[in-house]
C-alpha positions as CSV (number, residue, x, y, z in Angstrom):
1,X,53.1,74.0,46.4
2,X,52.1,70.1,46.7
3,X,50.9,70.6,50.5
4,X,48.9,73.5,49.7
5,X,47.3,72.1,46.6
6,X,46.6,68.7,49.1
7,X,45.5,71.4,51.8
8,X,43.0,72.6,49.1
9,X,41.8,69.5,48.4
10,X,40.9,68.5,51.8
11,X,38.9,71.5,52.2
12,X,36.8,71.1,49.0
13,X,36.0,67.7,49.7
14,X,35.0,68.7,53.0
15,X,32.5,71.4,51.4
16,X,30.7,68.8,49.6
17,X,30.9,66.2,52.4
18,X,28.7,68.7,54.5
19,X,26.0,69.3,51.3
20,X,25.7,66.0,50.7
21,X,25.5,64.8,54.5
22,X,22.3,67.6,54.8
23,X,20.4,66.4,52.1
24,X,21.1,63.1,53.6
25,X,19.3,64.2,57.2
26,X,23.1,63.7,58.5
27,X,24.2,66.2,60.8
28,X,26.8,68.7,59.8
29,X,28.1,71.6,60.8
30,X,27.8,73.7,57.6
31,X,24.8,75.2,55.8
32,X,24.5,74.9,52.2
33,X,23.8,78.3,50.6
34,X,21.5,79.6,47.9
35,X,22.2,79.5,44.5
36,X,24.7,82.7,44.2
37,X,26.3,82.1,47.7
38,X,23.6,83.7,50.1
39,X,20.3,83.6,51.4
40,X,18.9,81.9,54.7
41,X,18.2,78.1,55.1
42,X,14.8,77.1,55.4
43,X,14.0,73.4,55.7
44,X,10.7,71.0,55.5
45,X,9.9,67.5,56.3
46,X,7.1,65.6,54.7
47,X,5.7,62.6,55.7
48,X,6.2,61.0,52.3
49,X,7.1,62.6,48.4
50,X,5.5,59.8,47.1
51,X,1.6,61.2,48.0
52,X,1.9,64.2,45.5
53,X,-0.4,65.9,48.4
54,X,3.0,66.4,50.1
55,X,4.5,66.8,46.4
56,X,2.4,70.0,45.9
57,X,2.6,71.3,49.7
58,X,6.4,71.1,48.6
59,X,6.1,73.3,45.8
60,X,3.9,75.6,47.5
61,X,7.0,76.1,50.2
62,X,9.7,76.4,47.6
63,X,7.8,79.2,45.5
64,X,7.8,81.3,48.2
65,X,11.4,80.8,49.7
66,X,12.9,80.4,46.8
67,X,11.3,84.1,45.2
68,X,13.1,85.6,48.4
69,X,16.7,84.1,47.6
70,X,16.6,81.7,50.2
71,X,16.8,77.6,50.0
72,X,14.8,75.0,50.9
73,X,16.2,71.7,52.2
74,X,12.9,68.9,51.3
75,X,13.9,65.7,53.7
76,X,11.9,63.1,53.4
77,X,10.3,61.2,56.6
78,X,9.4,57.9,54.6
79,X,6.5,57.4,56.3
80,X,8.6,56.6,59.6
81,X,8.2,58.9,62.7
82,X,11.7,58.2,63.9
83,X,13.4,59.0,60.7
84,X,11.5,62.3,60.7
85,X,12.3,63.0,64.3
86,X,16.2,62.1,63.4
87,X,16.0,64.3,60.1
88,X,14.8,66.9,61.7
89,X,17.2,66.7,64.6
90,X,19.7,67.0,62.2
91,X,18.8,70.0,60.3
92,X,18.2,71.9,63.4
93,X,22.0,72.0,63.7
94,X,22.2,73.8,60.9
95,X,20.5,76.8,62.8
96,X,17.8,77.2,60.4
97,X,16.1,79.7,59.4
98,X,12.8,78.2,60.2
99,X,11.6,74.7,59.6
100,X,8.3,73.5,58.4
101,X,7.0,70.3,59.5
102,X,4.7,67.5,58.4
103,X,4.1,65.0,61.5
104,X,3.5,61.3,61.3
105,X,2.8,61.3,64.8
106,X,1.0,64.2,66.5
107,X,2.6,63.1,70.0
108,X,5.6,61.4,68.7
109,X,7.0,64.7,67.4
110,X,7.0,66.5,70.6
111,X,10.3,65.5,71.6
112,X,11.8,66.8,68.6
113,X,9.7,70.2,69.3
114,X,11.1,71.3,72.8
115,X,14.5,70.6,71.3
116,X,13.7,73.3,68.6
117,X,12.3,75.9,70.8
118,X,15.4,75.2,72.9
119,X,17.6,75.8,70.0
120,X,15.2,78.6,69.0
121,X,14.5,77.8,65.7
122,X,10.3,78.7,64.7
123,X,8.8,75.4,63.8
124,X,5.9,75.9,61.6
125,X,3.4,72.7,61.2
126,X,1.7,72.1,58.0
127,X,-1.5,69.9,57.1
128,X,-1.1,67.7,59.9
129,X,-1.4,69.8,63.8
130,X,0.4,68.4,66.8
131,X,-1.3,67.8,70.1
132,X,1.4,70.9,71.8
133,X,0.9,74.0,69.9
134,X,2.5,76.1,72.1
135,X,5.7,74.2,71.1
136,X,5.3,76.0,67.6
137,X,5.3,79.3,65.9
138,X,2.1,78.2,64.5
139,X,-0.1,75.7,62.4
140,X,-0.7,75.9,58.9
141,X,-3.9,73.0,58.0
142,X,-6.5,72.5,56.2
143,X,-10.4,72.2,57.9
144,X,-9.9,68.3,58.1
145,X,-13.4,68.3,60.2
146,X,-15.2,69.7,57.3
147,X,-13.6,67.5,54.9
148,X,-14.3,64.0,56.3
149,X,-18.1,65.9,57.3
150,X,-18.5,67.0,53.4
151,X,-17.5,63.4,52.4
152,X,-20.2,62.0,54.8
153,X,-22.8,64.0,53.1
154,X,-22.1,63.2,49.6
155,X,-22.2,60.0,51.0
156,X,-25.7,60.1,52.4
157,X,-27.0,62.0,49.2
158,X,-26.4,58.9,47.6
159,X,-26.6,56.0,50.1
160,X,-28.4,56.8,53.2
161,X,-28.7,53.1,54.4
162,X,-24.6,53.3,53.5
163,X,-22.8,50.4,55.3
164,X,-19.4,51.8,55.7
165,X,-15.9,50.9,56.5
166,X,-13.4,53.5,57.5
167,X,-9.4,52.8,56.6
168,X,-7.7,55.3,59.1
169,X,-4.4,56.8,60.5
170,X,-4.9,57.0,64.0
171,X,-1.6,58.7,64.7
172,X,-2.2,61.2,62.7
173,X,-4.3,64.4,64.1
174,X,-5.4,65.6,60.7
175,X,-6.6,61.9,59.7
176,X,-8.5,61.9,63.6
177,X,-10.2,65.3,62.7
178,X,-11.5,63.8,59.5
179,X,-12.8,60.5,60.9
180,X,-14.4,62.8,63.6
181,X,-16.0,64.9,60.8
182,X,-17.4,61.7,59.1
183,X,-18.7,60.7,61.8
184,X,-20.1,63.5,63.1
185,X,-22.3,64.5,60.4
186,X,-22.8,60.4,60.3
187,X,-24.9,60.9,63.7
188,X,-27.7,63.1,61.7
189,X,-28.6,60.0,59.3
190,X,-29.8,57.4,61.1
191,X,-29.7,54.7,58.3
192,X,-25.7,54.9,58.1
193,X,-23.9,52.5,59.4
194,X,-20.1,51.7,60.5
195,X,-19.4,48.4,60.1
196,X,-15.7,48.4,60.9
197,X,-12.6,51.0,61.3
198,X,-9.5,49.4,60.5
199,X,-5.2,51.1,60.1
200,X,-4.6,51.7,56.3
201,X,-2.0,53.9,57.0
202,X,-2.9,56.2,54.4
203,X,-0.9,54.8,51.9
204,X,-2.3,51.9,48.8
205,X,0.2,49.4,49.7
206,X,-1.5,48.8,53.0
207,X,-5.0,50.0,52.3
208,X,-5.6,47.4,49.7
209,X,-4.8,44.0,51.5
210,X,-6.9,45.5,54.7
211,X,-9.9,46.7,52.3
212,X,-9.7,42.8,50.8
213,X,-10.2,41.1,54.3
214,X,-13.0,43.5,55.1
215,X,-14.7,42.8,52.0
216,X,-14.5,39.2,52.8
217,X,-15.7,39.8,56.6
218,X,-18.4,42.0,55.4
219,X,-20.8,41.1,52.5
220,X,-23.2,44.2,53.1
221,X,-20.5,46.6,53.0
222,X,-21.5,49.2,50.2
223,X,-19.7,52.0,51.3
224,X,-15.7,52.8,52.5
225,X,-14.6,56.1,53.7
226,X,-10.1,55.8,53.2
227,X,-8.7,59.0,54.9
228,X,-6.8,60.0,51.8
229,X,-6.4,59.5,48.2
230,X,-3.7,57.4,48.1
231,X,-5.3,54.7,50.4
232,X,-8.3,55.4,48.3
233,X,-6.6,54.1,45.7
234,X,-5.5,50.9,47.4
235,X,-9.3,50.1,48.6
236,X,-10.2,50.5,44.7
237,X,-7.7,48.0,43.8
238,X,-9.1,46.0,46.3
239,X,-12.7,46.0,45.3
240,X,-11.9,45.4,41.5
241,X,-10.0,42.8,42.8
242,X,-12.9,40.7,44.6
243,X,-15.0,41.9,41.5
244,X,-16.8,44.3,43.5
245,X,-16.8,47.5,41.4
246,X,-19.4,49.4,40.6
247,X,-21.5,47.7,43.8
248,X,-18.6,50.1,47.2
249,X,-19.1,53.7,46.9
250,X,-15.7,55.3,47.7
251,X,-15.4,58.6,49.3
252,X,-12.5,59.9,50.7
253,X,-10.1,63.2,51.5
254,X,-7.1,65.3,49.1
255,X,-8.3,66.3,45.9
256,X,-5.0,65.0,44.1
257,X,-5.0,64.5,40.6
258,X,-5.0,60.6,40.9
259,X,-8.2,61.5,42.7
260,X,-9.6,63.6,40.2
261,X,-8.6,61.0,37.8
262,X,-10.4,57.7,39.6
263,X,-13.4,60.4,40.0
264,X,-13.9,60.7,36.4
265,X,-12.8,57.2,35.3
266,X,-15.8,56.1,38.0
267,X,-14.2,54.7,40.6
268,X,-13.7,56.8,43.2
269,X,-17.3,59.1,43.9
270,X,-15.6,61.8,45.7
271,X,-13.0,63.6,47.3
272,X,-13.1,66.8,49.6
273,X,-10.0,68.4,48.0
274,X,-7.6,70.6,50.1
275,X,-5.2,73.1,48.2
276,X,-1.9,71.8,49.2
277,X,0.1,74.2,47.1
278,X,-1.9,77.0,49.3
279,X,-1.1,75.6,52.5
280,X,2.9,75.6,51.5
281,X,2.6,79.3,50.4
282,X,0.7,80.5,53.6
283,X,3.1,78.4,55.5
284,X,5.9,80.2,53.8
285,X,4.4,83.5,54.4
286,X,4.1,83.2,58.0
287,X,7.6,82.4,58.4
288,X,8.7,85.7,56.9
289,X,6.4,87.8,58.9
290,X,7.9,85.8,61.7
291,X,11.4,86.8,60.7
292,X,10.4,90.4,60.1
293,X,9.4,90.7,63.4
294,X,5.6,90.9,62.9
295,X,3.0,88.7,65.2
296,X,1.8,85.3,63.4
297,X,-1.3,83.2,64.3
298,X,-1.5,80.3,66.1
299,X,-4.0,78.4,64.3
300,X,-4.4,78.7,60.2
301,X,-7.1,77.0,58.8
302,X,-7.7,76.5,54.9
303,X,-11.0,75.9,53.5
304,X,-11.4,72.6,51.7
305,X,-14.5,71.8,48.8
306,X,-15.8,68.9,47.3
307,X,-14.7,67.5,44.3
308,X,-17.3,64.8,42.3
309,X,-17.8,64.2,38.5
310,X,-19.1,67.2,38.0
311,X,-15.9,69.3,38.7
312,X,-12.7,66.7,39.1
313,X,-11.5,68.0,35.5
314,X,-10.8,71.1,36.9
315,X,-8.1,69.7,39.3
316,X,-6.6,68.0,36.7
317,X,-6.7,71.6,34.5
318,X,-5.3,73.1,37.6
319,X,-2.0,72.0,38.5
């Protein structure tokens, strides 16, 4: 009786060894099961959980798997590329279902995509596209072009002799696309001008000491174009802090509630909001037609629209 009831022991602690270590992004050999003791593994990783952009986009994916019995595993890359490639290196021992994937690196990632078509598990991109799409099942984005070109012309409405500085993240294709957008619709007003693009890394920790040196290097700058709202909110902080506000119009990309929320507190003028929930559901989607054996497309795109004063309290109403 004593050796089987240590025999049983083992074996449960073994059971939650392997839950915990998949959560963790440690391999294992097991997959954890759905609530009720089936369904199919589905997994995701986001660049960050703390952009509620990739907060929603999470939800989104977990409405959808979760309505069909199935579970989804949320790993979070932390803003580093090698942790995401190492996370998601480890869930694909797990034989998923599918995964769903949120690059940091466009190129960076590809690595970690043969090894998934090797081990032929469907990789399905979302928000951010990779520079080898035939590596995935397909790519689920918003029209990044159009947003960074919609925030250049609300920008020119209001300041067509804007001085501008762009905060980018270059290793990120979605962030490229949007600069290129800017920029493009930049070329039809000749008064605009870009002073300097510097790396904000799309998050406010980095965006606000970057913002503060180009304010200092810059005393015409009127104008800033961040790549996302959370770096938006670091170039604000940056402006009040060298006593700036009210003088740099901000426009910028995501449509998050803390976007919404600087819009109508009137700090931030505008942001070309993408429906991240909606690009987590369609992602979802596609992997079950996948699975039921029906043909998927390559390319997704998902319209974005701009969001000023006069509608930002609908965003907020919205989620």
């Amino acid at each position: 009786m004593k050796r089987a009831a240590v025999t049983l022991h083992l074996l449960l602690l073994v059971s939650l060894s392997a839950g915990l270590a998949l959560l963790g992004g440690v391999s294992c050999k097991r997959a954890p099961q759905a609530a009720g003791g089936g369904g199919r593994l589905f997994g995701v990783s986001l660049q960050s959980l703390n952009n509620p952009f990739f907060v929603d986009l999470n939800q989104g994916l977990r409405q959808v798997i979760e309505a069909q019995g199935d579970k989804l595993v949320t790993l979070d890359a932390q803003y580093n590329s090698l942790k995401q490639n190492n996370d998601v290196a480890a869930l694909l021992e797990q034989q998923p279902a599918a995964i769903f994937i949120n690059p940091l690196n466009w190129e960076g990632i590809k690595g970690t995509l043969i090894e998934a078509k090797r081990k032929n598990v469907p990789i399905i991109i979302v928000d951010a596209p990779v520079s080898d799409p035939d590596l995935v099942l397909c790519q689920v984005a918003s029209d990044n072009f159009e947003a960074g070109r919609l925030a250049c012309e609300e920008l020119a409405r209001l300041k067509p002799q804007a001085k501008i500085v762009i905060l980018h993240q270059g290793a990120n294709k979605a962030c490229i696309d949007r600069v290129a957008g800017f920029k493009a619709e930049m070329a039809k007003h000749a008064g605009m001008q870009v002073l300097d693009t510097q790396e904000g890394k799309g998050v406010a920790e980095t965006s606000r000491p970057v913002m503060r040196d180009l304010l200092r290097r810059f005393p015409e700058l009127d104008a800033a174009f961040p790549i996302n709202d959370p770096s938006s909110m670091g170039a604000i902080g940056a402006i009040e802090e060298m006593g700036r506000g009210g003088q740099v119009t901000v426009v910028t990309v995501d449509g998050s509630r803390d976007g919404a929320a600087a819009i109508l507190a009137g700090k931030l003028h505008s942001t070309s909001a993408q429906s991240a929930r909606e690009i987590g559901r369609i992602a979802a989607q596609k992997a079950y037609e996948h699975l039921a054996g029906k043909a998927v497309a390559k390319d997704v795109v998902v319209p974005v629209k701009l969001i000023t004063k006069s509608n930002a309290a609908s965003i907020l109403e919205a989620k």
